[in-house]
VOGU-3710 file (C-alpha; in Angstrom, 3 decimals, decimal comma):
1> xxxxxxxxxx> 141,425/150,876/103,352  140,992/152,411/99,574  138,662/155,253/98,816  138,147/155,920/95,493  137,229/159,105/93,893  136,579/160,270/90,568  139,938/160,826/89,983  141,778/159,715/93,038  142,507/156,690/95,212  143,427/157,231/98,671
11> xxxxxxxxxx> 144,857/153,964/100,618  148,049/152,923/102,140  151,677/154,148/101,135  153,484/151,628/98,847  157,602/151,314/98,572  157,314/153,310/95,653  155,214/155,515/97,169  158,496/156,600/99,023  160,648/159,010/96,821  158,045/161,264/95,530
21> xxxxxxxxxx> 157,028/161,555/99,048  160,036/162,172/100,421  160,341/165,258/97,076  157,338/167,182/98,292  158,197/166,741/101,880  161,555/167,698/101,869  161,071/171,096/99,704  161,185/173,410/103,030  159,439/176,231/100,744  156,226/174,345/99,882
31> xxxxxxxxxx> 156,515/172,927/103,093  156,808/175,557/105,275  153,396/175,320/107,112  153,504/171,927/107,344  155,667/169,901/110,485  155,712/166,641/108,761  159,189/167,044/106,795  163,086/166,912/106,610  163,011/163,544/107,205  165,690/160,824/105,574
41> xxxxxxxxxx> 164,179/158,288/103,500  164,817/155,489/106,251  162,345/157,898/108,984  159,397/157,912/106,075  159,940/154,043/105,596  159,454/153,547/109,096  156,615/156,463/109,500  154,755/155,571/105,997  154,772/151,933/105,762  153,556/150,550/109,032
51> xxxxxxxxxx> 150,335/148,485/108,599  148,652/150,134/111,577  144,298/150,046/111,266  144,236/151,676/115,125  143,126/155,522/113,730  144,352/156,690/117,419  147,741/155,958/116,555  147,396/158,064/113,783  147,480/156,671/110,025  149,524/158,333/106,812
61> xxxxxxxxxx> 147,214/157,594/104,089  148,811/158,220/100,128  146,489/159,931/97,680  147,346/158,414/94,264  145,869/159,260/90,639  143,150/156,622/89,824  144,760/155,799/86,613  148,707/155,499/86,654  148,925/155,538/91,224  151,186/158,469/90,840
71> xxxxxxxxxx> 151,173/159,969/94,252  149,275/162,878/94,434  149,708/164,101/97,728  148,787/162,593/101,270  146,487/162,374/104,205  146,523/161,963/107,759  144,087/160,878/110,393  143,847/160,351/113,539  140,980/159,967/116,460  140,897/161,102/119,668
81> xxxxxxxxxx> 137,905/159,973/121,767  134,979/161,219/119,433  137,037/163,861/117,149  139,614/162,879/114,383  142,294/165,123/112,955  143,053/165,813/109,967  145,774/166,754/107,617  146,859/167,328/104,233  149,489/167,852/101,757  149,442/168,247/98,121
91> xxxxxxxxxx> 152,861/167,533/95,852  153,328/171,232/94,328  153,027/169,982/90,752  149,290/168,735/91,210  148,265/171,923/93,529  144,955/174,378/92,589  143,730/171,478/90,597  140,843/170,562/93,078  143,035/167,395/94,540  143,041/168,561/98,069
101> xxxxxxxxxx> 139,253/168,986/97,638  138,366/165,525/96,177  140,730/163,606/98,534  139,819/165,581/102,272  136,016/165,489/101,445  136,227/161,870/100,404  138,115/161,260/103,993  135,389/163,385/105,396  132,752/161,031/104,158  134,561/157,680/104,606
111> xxxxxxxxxx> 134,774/158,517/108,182  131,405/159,728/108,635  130,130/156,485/107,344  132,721/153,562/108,256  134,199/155,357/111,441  130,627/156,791/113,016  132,515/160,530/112,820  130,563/163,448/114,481  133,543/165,819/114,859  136,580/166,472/112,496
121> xxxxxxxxxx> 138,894/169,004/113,379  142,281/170,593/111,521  144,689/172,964/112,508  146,851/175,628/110,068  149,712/177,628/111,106  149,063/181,292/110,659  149,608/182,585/107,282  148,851/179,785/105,486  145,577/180,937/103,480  145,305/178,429/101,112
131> xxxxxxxxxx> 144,539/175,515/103,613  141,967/178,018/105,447  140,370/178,455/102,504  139,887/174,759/101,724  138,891/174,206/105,209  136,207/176,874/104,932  135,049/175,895/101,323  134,186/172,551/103,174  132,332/173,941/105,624  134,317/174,210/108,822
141> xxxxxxxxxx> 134,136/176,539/111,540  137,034/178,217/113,501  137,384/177,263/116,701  140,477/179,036/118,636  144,368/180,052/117,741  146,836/179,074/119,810  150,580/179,435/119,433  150,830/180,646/115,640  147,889/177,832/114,838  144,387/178,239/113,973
151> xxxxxxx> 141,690/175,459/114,938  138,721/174,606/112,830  136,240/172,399/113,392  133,125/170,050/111,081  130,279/168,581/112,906  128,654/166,224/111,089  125,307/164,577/111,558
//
């Protein structure tokens, strides 16, 4: 899978891939909403390069810069029956620069068209405003909160 966007790429992690992954994930502070982090290199190895097309075991996806495939930040999906979930991380250094924008709406469309999507659905742990923000901007609804995490939902179609 590659998606490309105007400035973007998203598609599968690479070796290289690894380190700057592992930077972003391990910094506890920017990470601190997220529950995808702390790991040893060796755990993201295992986690991040497994060629794995089945979206209901869940799929890592990097988001690279079109131009040099510096990793940008990263995306995962996964389907459940007729809804997929969605997350995101940006690397700190590339954050408020619309990234997180390009790369989840791109997602949002890929799946719509390749994967037949009709429901897309993302959680954020209370307190994290930014991410509700971007979830809103693209035009999801909230759904529910349930311990210290709020649900949003996008119907498409």
């Amino acid at each position: 899978m590659k998606i490309n966007t105007k400035r973007c790429q998203i598609r599968e992690f690479h070796v290289k891939n690894l380190v700057p992954f592992m930077a972003y994930h391990n910094d506890l502070d920017w990470m601190k909403y997220q529950g995808f982090k702390g790991l040893t290199l060796a755990a993201y190895q295992q986690a991040l390069l497994v060629v794995n097309d089945d979206l209901t075991q869940g799929k890592q996806l990097a988001v690279v810069d079109l131009d040099d495939q510096k990793l940008i930040g990263d995306l995962y999906i996964c389907q459940e029956e007729d809804v997929f979930h969605l997350g995101y991380t940006i690397a700190p250094r590339f954050a408020r620069q619309g990234y997180d924008t390009e790369a989840v709406t791109a997602l949002i469309d890929w799946l719509a068209v390749y994967q037949g999507a009709r429901v897309i659905r993302a959680e954020v742990a209370l307190g994290n405003l930014n991410s509700e923000r971007l979830l809103i901007k693209l035009g999801f609804q909230y759904l529910t909160t349930t311990d210290q995490i709020k649900c949003y939902e996008l119907h498409l179609r």
